[in-house]
N, C-alpha and C positions, 0 to 999 in steps of 0.2 A: 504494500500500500504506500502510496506515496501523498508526503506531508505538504508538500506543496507540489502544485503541477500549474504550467502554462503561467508563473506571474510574470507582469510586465509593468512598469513603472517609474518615470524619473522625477527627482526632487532636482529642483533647480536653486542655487543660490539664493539665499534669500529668503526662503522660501519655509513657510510653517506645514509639516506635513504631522498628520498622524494613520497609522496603521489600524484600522479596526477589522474587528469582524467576530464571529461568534465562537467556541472554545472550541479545540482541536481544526483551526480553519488554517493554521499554517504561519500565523504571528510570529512565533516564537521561533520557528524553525527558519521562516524567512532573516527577523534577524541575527538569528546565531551563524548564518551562512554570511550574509555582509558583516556581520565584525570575524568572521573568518575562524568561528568557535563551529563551524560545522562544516564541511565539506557537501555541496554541493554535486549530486550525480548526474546533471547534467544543466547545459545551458552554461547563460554568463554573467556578470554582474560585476559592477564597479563602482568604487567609492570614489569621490573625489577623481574620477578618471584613472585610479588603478585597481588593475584586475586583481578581482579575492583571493584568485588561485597562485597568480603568479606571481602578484606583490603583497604579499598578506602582512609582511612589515612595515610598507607604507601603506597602507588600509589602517592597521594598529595606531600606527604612529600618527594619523589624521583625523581620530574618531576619540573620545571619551565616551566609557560604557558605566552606568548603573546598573546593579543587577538587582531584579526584582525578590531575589533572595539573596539573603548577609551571604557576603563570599569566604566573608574570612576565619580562618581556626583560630577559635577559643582557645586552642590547646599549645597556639607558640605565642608569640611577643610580637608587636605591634613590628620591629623589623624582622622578624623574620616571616610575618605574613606577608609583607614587602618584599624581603627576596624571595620568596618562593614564587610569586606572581612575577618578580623580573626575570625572572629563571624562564618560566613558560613561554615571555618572549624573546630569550637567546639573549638576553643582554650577559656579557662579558662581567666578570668581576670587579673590575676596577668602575665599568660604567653602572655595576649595580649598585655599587657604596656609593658610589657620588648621587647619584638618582636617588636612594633611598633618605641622604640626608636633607637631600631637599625636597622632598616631598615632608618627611616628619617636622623640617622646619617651616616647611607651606601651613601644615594644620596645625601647626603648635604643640606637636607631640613630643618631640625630639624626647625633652626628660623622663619619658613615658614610652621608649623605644624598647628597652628592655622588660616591660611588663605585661603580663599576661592579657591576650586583650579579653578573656573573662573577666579579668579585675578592671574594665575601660569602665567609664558610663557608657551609656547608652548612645550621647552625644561624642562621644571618643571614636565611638565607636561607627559612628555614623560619617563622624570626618574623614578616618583611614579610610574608610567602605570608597569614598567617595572622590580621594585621592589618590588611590591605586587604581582609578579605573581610569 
């Protein structure tokens, strides 16, 4: 069965778009293929004019993603839920520390890098969610 079949669509600069439509109609799957979290079995699609398949680092690198469910493990520290997410997109170790300290110092977490992010508020928690994407 296929999740999505025959879409066709472009957003233009500028431009306020929303995706609707009734549950299991292919939302979700649509955009997990354009932020390039799903593989496409066929057809094509581009962000910002690069293809999902063949530039999926510049697709990443030109999109911010919230996910509609918390991404992040309770079970590390507020940096290493940040490296773990820089890790999935190949970022190198030296560009992962530099990247990770300035995002923790984007949301004001930096002194709170080392702590569990079960031990975050809710609002802590909501910043990383929202800075790593």
């Amino acid at each position: 069965m296929k999740a999505v079949n025959s879409i066709s669509f472009q957003v233009n600069e500028g431009e306020i778009f929303g995706l609707l439509g009734p549950n299991g109609a292919g939302k979700t799957t649509t955009i997990k293929m354009l932020t390039t979290l799903t593989k496409p079995s066929g057809g094509e699609a581009k962000v910002w004019d690069f293809d999902i398949l063949k530039q999926k680092n510049e697709v990443r690198n030109s999109i911010g993603i919230v996910f509609q469910e918390p991404a992040l493990d309770n079970r590390l520290t507020g940096k290493e839920n940040l490296d773990f997410h820089a890790r999935l997109y190949g970022l190198d170790k030296k560009t992962r520390e530099k990247r990770i300290k300035e995002v923790l110092d984007l949301v004001e977490l930096r002194d709170k890098a080392d702590v569990l992010v079960k031990d975050y508020s809710g609002g802590m928690q909501r910043r990383l969610e929202i800075a790593r994407a």
